[in-house]
FIKOLZA-1660 file (N, C-alpha, C; in steps of 0.1 Angstrom, whole numbers, plus 5000, padded with zeros to 4 digits):
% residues 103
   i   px   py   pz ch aa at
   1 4711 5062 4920  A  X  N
   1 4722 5071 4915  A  X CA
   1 4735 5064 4918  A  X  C
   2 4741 5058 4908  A  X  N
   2 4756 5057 4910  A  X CA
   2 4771 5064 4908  A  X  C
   3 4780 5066 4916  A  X  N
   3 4789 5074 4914  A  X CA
   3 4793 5071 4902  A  X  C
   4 4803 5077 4893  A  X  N
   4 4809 5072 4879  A  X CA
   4 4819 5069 4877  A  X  C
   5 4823 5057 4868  A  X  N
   5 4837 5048 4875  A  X CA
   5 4852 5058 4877  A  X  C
   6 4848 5067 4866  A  X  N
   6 4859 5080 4869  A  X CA
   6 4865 5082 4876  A  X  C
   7 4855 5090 4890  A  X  N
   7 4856 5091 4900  A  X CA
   7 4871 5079 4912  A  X  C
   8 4867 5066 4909  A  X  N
   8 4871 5060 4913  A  X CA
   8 4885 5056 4908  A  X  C
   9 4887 5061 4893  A  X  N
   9 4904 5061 4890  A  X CA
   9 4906 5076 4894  A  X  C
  10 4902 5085 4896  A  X  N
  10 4904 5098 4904  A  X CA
  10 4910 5096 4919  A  X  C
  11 4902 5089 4925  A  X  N
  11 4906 5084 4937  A  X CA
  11 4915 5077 4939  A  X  C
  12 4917 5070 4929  A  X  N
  12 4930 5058 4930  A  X CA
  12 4943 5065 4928  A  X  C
  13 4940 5076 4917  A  X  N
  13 4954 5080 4914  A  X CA
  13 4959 5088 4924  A  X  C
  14 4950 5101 4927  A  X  N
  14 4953 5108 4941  A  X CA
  14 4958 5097 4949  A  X  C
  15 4949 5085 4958  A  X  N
  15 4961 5078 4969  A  X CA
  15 4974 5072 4961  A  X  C
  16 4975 5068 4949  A  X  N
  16 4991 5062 4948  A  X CA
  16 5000 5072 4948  A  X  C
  17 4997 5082 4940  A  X  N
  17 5004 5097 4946  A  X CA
  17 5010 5098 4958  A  X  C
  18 5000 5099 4967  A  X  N
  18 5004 5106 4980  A  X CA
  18 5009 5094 4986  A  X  C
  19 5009 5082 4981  A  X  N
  19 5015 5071 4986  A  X CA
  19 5029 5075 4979  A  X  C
  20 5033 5070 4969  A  X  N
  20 5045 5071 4966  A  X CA
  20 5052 5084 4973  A  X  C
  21 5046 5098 4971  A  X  N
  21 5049 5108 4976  A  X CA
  21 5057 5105 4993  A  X  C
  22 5045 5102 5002  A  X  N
  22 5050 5094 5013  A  X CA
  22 5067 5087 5016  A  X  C
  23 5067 5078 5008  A  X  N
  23 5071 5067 5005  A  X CA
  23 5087 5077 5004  A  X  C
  24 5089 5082 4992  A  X  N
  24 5101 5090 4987  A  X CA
  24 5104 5103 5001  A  X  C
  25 5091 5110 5004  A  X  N
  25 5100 5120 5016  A  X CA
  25 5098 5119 5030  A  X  C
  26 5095 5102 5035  A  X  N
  26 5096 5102 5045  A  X CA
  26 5109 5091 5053  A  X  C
  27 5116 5092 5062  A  X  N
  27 5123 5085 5065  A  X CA
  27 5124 5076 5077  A  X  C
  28 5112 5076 5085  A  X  N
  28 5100 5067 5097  A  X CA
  28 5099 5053 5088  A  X  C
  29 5101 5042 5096  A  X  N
  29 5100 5031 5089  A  X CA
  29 5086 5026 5087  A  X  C
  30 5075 5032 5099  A  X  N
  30 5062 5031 5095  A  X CA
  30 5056 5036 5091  A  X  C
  31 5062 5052 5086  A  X  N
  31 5052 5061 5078  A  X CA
  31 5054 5056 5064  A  X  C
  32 5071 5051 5062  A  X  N
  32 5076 5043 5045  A  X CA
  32 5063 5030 5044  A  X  C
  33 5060 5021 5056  A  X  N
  33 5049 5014 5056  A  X CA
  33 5035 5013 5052  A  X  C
  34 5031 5027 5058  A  X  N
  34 5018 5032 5052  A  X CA
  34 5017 5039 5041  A  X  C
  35 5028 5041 5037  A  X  N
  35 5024 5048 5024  A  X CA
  35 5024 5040 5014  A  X  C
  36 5033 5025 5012  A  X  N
  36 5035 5013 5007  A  X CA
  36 5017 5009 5010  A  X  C
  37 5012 5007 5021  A  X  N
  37 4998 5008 5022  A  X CA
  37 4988 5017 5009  A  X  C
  38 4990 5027 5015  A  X  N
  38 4978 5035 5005  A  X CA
  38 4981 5032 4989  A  X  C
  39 4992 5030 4987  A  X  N
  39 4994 5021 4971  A  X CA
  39 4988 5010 4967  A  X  C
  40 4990 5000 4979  A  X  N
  40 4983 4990 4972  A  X CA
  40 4966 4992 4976  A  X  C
  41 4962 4999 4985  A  X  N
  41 4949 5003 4985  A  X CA
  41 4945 5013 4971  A  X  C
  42 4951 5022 4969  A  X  N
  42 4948 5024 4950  A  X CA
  42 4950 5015 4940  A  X  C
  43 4959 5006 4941  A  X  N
  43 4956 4994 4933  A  X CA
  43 4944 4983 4936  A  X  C
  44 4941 4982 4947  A  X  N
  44 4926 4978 4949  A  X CA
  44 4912 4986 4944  A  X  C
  45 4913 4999 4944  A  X  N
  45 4904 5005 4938  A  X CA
  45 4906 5002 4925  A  X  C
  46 4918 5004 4919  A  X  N
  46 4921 5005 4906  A  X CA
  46 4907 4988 4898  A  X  C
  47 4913 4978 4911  A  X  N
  47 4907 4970 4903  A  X CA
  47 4896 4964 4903  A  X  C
  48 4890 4971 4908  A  X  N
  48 4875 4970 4911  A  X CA
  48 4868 4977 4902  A  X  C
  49 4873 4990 4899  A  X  N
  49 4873 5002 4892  A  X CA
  49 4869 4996 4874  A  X  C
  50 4880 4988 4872  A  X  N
  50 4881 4983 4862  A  X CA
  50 4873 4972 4858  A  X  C
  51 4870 4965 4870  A  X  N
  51 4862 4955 4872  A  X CA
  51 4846 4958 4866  A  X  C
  52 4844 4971 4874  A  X  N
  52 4830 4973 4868  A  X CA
  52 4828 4984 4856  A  X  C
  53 4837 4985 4851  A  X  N
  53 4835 4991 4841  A  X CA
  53 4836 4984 4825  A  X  C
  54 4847 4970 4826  A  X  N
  54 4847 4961 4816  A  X CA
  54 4838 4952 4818  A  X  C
  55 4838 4943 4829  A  X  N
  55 4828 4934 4836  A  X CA
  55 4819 4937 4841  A  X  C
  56 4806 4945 4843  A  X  N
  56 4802 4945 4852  A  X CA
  56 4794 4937 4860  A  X  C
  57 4789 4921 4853  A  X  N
  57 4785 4911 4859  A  X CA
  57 4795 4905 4866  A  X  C
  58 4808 4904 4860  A  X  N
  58 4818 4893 4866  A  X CA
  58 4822 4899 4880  A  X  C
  59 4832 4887 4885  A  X  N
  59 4840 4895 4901  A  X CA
  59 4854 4891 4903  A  X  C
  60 4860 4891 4888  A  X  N
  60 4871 4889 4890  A  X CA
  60 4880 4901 4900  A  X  C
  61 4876 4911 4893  A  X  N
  61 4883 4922 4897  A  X CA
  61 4878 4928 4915  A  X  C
  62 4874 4920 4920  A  X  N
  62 4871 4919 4934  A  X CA
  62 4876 4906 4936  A  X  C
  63 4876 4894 4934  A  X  N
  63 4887 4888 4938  A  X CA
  63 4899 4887 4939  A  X  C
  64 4905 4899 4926  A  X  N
  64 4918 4901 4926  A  X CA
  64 4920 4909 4938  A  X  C
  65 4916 4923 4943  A  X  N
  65 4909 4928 4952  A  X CA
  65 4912 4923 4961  A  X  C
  66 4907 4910 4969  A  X  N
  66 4909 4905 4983  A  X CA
  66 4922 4896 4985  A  X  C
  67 4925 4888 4975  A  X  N
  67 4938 4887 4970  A  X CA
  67 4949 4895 4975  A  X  C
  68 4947 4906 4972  A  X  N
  68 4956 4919 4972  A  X CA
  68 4954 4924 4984  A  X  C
  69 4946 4922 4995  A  X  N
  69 4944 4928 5006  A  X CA
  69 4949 4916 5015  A  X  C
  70 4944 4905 5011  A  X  N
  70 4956 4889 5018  A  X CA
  70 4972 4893 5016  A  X  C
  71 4977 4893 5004  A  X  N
  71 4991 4898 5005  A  X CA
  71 4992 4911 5014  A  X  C
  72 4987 4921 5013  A  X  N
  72 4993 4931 5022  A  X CA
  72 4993 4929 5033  A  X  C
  73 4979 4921 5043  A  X  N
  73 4982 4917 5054  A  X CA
  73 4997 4913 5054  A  X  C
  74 4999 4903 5051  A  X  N
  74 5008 4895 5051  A  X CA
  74 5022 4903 5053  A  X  C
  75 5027 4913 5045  A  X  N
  75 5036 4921 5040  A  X CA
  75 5036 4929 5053  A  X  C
  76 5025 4933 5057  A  X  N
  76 5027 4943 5066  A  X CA
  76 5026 4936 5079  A  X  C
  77 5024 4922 5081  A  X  N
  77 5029 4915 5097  A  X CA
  77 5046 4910 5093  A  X  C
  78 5050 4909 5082  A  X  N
  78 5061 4908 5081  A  X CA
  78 5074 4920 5080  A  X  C
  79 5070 4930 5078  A  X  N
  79 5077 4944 5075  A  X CA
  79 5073 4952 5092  A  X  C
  80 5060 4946 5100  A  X  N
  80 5064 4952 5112  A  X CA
  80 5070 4945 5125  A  X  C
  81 5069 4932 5122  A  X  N
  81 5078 4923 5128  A  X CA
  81 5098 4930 5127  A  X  C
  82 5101 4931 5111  A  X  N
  82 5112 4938 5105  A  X CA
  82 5113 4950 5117  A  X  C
  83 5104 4960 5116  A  X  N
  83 5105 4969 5119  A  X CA
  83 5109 4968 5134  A  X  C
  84 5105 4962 5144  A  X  N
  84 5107 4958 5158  A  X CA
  84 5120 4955 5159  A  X  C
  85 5124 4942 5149  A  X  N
  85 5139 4945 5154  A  X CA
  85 5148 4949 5148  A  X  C
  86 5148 4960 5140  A  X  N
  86 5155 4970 5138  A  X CA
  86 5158 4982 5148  A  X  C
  87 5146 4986 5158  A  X  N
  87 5140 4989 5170  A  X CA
  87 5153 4985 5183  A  X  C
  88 5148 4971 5182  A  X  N
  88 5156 4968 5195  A  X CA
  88 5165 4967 5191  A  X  C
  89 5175 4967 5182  A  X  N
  89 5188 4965 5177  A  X CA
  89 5191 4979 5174  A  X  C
  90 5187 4991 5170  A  X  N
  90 5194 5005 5165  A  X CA
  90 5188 5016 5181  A  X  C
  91 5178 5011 5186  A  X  N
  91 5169 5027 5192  A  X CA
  91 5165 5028 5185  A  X  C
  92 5160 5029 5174  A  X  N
  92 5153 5038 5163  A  X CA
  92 5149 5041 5149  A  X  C
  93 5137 5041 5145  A  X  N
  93 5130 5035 5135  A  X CA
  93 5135 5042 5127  A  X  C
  94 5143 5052 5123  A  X  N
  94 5147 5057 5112  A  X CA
  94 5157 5050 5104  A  X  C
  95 5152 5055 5088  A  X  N
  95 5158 5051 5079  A  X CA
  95 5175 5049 5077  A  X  C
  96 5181 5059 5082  A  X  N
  96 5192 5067 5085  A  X CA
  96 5202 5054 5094  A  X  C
  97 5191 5055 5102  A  X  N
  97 5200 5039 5112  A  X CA
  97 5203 5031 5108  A  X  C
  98 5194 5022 5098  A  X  N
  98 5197 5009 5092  A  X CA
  98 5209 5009 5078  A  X  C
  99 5216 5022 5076  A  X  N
  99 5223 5024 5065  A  X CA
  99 5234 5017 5067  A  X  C
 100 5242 5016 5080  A  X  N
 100 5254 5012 5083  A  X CA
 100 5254 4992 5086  A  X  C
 101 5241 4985 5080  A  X  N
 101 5240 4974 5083  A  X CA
 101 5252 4965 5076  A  X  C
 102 5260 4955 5087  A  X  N
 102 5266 4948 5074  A  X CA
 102 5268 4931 5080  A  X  C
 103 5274 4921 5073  A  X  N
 103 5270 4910 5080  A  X CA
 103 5277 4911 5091  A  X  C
% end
């Protein structure tokens, strides 16, 4: 018995939702992180999703997939490196701090 690909744009859409959602009412520089997270993890589903529903022999759409999970590593050792020294330069991970930056 297999789930039905539905399902899994169901699932996708709920997390980019509550990602974006995230994203717009929070002002923590790592909750704005994780929610940037759960989007591109609905775009991972998205493309798997897609993958086996047009393709279902092929693997592109799982390659794109890990692809996309290489970039976010990446994004998120870069954006929490960011995040540290904003940290040791303000106190404080909020959004609010970093507003008054200038050269």
């Amino acid at each position: 018995m297999t789930i039905p690909v539905e399902y899994y744009f169901v699932l996708s859409a709920l997390l980019f939702f509550i990602g974006v959602f995230g994203f717009i009412t929070r002002r923590n520089l790592i909750a704005m992180l994780i929610s940037v997270e759960l989007v591109l993890n609905a775009v991972d589903i998205n493309f798997a999703a897609v993958n086996r529903l047009m393709y279902p022999e092929g693997m592109e759409g799982m390659f794109m997939t890990l692809f996309v999970i290489g970039i976010a590593a990446a994004e998120s050792a870069v954006a929490i490196a960011i995040i540290i020294n904003v940290y040791r330069n303000f106190k404080s991970d909020s959004v609010d701090s970093i507003k008054n930056m200038k050269w």
